[in-house]
N, C-alpha and C positions, 0 to 999 in steps of 0.2 A: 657262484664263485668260479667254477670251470668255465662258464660262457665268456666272464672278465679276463679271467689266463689265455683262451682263445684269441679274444679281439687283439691283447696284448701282442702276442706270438704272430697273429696274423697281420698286424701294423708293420713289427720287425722285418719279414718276413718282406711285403709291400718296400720298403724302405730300402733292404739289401738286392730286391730284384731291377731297382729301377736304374737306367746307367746315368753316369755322370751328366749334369747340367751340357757341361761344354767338351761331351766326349763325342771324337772323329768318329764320323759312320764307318770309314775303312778299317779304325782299328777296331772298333766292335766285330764287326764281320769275319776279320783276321780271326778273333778270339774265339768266336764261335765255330766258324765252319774252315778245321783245318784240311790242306789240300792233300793230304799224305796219310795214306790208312795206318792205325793203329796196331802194334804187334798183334794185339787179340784180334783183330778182323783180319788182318794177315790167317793166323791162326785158321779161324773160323773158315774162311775162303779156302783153303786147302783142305778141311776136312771134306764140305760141303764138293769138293771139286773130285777126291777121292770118294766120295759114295756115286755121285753120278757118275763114275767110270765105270764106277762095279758094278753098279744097275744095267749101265749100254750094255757091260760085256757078258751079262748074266740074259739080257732080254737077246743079243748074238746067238749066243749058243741054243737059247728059247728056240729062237727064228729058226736057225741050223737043223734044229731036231725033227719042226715040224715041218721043215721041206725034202725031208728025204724020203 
C-alpha cells in the first residue's frame, strides 16, 4: 500500500517538475537563475565579510606581537 502512495506522489511530483510543452528557454532561465542577490544572501554576505575582518585583524595584532 505505501509503495502504491509513493509511485502515486512520485508521478505528481514528475508531472509538476517538468516545464511546459511550448515554454521559452529565456523565460525558464529568467525563472530560475535570478541576477540580483536575495535579502538573505545579502544578509549572509555581510556576516561572513564581518568575521573575515575580525579574523585579518585578530591574526594583525597575532603578527604584531610576534615581531617585536
Amino acid at each position: 500500500m505505501n509503495r502504491s502512495v509513493d509511485l502515486v506522489r512520485a508521478r505528481q511530483r514528475r508531472k509538476e517538475a517538468r516545464p511546459p510543452a511550448k515554454a521559452d528557454p529565456s523565460e525558464m532561465l529568467q525563472a530560475v537563475a535570478a541576477s540580483d542577490p536575495t535579502p538573505e544572501r545579502l544578509a549572509f554576505s555581510r556576516q561572513v565579510q564581518q568575521k573575515v575582518a575580525a579574523a585579518l585583524d585578530e591574526l594583525a595584532f597575532i603578527e604584531e606581537i610576534l615581531t617585536r
